[in-house]
C-alpha positions in Angstrom: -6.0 139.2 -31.0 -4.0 140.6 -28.1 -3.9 144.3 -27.6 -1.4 145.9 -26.1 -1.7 148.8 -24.0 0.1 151.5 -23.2 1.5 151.8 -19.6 1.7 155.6 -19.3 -2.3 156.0 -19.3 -2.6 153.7 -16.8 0.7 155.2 -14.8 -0.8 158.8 -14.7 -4.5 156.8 -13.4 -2.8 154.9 -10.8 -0.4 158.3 -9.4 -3.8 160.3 -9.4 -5.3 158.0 -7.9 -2.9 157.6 -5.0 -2.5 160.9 -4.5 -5.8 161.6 -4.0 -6.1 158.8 -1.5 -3.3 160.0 0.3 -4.8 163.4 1.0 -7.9 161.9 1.8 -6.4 159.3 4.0 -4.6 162.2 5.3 -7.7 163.9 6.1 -9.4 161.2 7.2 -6.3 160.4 10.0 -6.4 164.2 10.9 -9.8 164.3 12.0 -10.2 160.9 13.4 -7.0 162.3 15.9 -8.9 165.3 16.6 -12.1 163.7 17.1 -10.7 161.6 19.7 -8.9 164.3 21.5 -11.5 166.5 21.8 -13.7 163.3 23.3 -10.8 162.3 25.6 -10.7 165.5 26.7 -14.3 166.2 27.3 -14.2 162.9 29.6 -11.1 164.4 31.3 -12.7 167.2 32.1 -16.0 165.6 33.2 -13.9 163.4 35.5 -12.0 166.6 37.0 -15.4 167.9 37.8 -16.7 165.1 39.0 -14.0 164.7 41.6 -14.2 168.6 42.5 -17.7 168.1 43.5 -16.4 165.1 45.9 -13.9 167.3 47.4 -15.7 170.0 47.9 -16.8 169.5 51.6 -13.0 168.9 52.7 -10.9 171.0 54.7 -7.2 172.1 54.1 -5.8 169.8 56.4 -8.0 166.7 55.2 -7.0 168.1 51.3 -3.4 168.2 52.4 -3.6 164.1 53.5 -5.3 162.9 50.6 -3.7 161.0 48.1 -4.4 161.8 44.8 -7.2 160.1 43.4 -7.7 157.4 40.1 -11.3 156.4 39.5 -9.5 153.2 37.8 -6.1 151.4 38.2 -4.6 152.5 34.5 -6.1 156.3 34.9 -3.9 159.0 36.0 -4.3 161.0 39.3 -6.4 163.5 40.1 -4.6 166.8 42.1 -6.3 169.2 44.1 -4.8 172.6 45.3 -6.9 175.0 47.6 -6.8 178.9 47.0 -7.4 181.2 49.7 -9.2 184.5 48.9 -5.8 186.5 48.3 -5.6 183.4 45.8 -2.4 182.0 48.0 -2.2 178.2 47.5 -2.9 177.2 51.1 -3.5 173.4 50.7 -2.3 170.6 47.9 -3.2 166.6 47.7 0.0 164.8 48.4 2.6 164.3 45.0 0.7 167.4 43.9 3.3 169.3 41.8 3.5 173.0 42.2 0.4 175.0 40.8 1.5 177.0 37.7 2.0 181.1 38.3 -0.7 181.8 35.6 -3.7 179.8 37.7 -3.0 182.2 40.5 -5.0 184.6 39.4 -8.4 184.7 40.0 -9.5 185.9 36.1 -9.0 182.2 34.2 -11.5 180.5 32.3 -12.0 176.6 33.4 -11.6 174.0 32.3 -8.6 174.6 30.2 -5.3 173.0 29.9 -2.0 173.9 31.3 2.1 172.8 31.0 3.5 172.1 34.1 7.0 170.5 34.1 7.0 169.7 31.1 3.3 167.7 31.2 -0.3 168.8 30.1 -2.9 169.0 32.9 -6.6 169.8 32.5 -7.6 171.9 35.0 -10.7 172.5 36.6 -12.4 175.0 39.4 -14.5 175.3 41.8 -15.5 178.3 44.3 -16.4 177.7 47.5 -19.1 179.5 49.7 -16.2 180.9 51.7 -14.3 182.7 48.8 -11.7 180.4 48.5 -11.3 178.3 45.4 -10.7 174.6 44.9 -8.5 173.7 41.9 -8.3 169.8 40.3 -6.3 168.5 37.4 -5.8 165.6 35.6 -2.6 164.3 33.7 -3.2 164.5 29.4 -0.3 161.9 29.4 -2.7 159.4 28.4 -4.2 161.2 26.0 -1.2 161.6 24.0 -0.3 158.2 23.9 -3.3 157.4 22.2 -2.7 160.2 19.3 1.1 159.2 19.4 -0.4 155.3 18.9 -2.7 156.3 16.0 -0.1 158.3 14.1 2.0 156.0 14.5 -0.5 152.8 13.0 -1.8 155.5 10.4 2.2 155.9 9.3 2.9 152.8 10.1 -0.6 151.5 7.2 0.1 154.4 4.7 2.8 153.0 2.7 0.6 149.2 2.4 -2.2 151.2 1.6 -0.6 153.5 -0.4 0.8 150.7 -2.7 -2.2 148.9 -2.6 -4.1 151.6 -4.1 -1.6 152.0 -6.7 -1.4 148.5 -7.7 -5.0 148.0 -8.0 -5.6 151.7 -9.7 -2.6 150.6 -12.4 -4.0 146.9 -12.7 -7.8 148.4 -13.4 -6.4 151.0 -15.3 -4.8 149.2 -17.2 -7.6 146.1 -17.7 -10.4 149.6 -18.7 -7.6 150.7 -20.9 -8.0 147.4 -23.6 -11.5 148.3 -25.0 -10.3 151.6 -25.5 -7.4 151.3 -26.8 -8.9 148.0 -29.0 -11.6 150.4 -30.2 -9.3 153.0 -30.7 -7.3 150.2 -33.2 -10.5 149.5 -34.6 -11.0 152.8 -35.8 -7.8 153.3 -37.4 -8.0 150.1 -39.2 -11.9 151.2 -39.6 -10.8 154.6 -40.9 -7.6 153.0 -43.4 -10.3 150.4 -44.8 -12.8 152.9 -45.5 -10.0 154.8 -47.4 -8.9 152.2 -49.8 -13.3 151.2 -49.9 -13.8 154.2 -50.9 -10.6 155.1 -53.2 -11.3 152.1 -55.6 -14.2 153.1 -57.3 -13.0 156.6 -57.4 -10.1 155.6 -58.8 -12.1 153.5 -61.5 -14.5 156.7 -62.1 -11.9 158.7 -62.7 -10.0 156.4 -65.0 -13.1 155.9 -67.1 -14.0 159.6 -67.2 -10.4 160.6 -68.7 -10.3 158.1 -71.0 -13.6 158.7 -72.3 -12.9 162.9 -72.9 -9.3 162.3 -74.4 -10.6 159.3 -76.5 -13.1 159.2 -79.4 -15.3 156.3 -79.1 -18.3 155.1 -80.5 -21.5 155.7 -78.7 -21.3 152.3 -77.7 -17.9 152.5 -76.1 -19.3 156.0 -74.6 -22.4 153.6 -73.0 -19.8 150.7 -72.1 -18.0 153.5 -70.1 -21.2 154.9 -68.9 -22.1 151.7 -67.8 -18.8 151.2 -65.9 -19.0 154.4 -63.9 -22.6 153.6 -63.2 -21.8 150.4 -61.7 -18.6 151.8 -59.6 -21.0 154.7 -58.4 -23.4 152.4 -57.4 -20.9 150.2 -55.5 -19.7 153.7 -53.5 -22.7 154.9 -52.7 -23.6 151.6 -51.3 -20.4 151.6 -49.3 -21.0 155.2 -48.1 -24.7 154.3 -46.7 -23.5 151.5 -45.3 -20.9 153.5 -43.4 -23.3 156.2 -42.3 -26.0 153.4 -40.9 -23.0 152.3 -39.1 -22.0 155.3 -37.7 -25.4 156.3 -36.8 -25.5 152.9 -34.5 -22.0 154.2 -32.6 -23.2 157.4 -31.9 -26.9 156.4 -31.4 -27.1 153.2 -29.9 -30.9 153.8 -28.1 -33.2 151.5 -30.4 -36.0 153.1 -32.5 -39.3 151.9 -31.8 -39.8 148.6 -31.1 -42.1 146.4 -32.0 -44.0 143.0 -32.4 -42.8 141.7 -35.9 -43.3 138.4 -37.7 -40.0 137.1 -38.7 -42.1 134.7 -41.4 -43.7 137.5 -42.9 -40.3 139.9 -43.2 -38.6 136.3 -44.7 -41.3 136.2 -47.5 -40.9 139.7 -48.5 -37.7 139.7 -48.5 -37.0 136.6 -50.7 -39.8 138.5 -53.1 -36.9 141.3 -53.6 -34.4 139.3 -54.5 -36.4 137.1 -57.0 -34.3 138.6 -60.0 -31.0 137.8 -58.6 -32.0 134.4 -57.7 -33.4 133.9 -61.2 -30.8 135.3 -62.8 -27.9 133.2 -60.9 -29.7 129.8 -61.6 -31.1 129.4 -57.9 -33.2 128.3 -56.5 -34.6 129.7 -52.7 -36.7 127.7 -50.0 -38.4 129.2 -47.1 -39.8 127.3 -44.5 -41.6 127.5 -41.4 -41.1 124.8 -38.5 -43.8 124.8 -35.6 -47.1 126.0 -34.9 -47.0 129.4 -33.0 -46.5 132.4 -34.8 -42.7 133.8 -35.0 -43.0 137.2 -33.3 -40.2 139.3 -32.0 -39.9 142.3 -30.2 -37.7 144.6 -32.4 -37.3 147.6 -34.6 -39.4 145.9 -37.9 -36.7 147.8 -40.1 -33.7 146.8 -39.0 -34.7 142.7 -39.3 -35.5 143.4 -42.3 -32.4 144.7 -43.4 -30.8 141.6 -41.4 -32.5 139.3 -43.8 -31.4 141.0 -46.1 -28.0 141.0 -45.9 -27.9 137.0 -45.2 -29.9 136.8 -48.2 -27.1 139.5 -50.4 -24.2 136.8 -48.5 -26.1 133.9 -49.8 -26.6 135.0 -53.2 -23.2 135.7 -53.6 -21.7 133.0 -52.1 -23.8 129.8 -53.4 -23.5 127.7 -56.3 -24.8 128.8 -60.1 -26.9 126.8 -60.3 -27.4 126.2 -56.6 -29.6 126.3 -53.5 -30.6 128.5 -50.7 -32.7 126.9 -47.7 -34.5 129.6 -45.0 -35.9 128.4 -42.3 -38.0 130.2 -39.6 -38.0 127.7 -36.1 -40.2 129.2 -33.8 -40.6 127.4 -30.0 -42.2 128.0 -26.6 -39.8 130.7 -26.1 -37.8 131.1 -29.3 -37.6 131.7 -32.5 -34.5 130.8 -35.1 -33.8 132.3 -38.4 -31.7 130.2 -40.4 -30.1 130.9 -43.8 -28.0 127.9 -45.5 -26.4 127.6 -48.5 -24.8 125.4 -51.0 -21.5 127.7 -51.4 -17.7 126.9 -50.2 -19.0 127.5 -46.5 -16.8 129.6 -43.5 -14.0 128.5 -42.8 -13.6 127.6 -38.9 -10.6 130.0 -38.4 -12.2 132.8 -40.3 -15.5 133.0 -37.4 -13.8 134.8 -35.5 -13.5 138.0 -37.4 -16.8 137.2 -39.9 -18.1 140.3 -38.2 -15.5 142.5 -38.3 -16.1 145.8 -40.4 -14.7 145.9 -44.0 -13.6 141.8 -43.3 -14.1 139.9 -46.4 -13.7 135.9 -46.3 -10.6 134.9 -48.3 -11.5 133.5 -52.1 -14.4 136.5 -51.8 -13.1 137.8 -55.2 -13.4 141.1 -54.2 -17.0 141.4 -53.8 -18.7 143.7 -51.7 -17.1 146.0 -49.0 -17.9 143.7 -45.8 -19.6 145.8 -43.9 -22.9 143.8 -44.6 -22.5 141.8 -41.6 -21.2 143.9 -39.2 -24.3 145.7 -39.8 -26.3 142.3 -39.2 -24.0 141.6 -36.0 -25.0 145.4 -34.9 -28.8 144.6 -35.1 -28.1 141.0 -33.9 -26.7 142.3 -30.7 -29.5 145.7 -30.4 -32.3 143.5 -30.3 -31.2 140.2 -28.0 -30.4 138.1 -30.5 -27.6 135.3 -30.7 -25.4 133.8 -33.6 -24.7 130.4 -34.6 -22.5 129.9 -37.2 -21.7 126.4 -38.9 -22.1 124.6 -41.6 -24.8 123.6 -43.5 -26.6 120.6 -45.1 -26.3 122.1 -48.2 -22.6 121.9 -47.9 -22.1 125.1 -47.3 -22.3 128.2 -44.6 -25.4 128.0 -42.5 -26.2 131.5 -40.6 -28.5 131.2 -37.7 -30.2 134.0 -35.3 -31.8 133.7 -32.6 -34.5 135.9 -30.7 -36.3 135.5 -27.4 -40.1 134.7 -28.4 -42.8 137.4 -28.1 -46.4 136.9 -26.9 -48.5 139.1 -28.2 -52.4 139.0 -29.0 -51.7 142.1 -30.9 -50.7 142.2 -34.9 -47.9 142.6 -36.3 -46.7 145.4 -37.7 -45.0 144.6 -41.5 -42.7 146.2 -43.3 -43.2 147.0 -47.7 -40.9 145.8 -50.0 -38.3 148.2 -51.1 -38.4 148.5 -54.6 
């Protein structure tokens, strides 16, 4: 059955999600840019110093012929500019544009960067054993091209990657939302079965309980009506447990203790238990046991029991009066197979779909039980590795198989008492 989901869920998931790759991505932009900056500028600065070293033995007049200097073909100039004492520019490298007012005075920190005509330089210094001071800088022109070029590409990739993010957050979003918003189905439908489950025998209860105190009866008619309620209370308290095992399992899904169990053993005891409803519908029950090695399974002992149990109930009700019931235990190398057939109308091959479904009852049923039986059996069926096969039998009707990973074990196993 399709579901359909809701988009606004996954609309509010996909915009929360892009925003908060956007600021991340923005975050992630801003200090990539200043990263490389700060590095670009640290080499700026080391070639500036480099070059100030090389200069440092020239004179004025050599200073004043110089061209400017590129350690490589695509790197900007260096400039040089020599200070006097009185800090009086006395000598510049030729091109060199006029030394900003602010660098004249003999108190500034280098390196450090400086606007002149409209460009960034980083300056450098270097004092000379005669007092004066010899000044290099460097072009940052370069340096903001490559910010401007990876703003630009980080613009230029936001919007793809902003859409891509959104996409995928609303397509996931959407796919998590199904089995939540399935489940969340399920439990209404859950919760409006379990109302009418559980309203029917109230309903009957109560009817029988008015009539009999606004009625005189005989005391048999007060027993027949005792009788009734007895039965209706029966059916919801069976109903009720059934509901509260199941809702144990949702909320506690950890396994008890597991252990090494023989599936033979919990077979026999449990066809023992239902020896009075065999005998009483006319039929008649087989077990069997088909290879040599012993049919252990790792599980919780109580919950295959109650597994057997209700394919045994499901038989019972659905087979022939008279009629047959075949169980066979198949146990391999590395399985073993519990099988329950019988000689009833069988499953119909549409119906297998939802034969596990909580409070699902096969049409032609006649109302009989509440059908949580085998969503109980399909919860321990799943808890404990196991795998259905449903089909039909040789009986002629519904064959039920399960099967388990085989255990080996040199230790017992432990068995579980007969409820009474």
């Amino acid at each position: 059955m399709k579901t359909a989901v809701p988009l606004r869920p996954a609309l509010r998931v996909a915009t929360a999600a892009t925003v908060a790759v956007a600021i991340c991505y923005v975050v992630i932009v801003a200090a990539m840019v200043v990263l490389v900056s700060n590095k670009l500028l640290q080499e700026t600065s080391k070639r500036v110093a480099e070059q100030l070293s090389s200069a440092q033995p020239l004179s004025a007049s050599e200073l004043s012929s110089r061209d400017p200097i590129r350690r490589d073909a695509d790197d900007p100039p260096v400039y040089f500019w020599q200070l006097n004492a009185s800090h009086v520019v006395v000598a510049s490298s030729t091109g060199a544009p006029a030394l900003p007012a602010g660098l004249l005075r003999g108190s500034q920190v280098f390196p450090r960067t400086e606007s002149v005509n409209g460009r960034n330089f980083r300056f450098g210094s270097l004092r000379r054993s005669d007092g004066s001071q010899l000044i290099a800088a460097e072009s940052l022109a370069q340096q903001a091209h490559v910010r401007s070029v990876l703003l630009t590409s980080a613009l230029v990739m936001s919007p793809l990657l902003l859409a891509g993010v959104f996409i995928s957050a609303f397509v996931i979003g959407r796919s998590a939302s199904k089995p939540i918003e399935r489940a969340r189905l399920r439990q209404l439908e859950f919760t409006a079965d379990a109302s009418h489950e559980l309203r029917t025998p109230l309903t009957v209860i109560e009817a029988e309980v008015g009539l009999a105190l606004t009625t005189d009866r005989t005391a048999s008619g007060y027993r027949s009506a005792l009788q009734r309620v007895s039965g209706e209370t029966h059916r919801l308290r069976r109903i009720v447990e059934d509901m509260l095992w199941l809702a144990r399992f949702d909320s506690e899904p950890p396994l008890p203790q597991t252990e090494i169990v023989d599936v033979t053993t919990l077979v026999r005891q449990c066809a023992d238990r239902f020896e009075p409803v065999l005998r009483s519908r006319d039929i008649d029950l087989s077990v069997e046991l088909t290879g040599q090695d012993l049919a252990h399974v790792a599980a919780a002992p109580e919950w295959i029991d109650r597994l057997i149990g209700v394919l045994l109930d499901n038989a019972t009700r659905y087979a022939s009066s008279p009629g047959r019931i075949a169980v066979t235990v198949v146990c391999s190398a590395s399985q073993v197979a519990l099988t329950v057939a019988d000689d009833g109308p069988g499953i119909p091959v549409g119906e297998r779909l939802r034969l596990f479904d909580r409070f699902h009852r096969l049409d032609g049923s006649g109302g009989q039980g509440a059908g949580l039986g085998l969503a109980i059996a399909d919860a321990v069926v799943q808890s404990t590795h196991g795998r259905w096969t449903v089909g039909n039998s040789a009986l002629g009707g519904a064959s039920m198989t399960v099967t388990w990973p085989r255990q080996r074990s040199q230790s017992l196993p432990r068995l579980v008492a007969p409820h009474l």
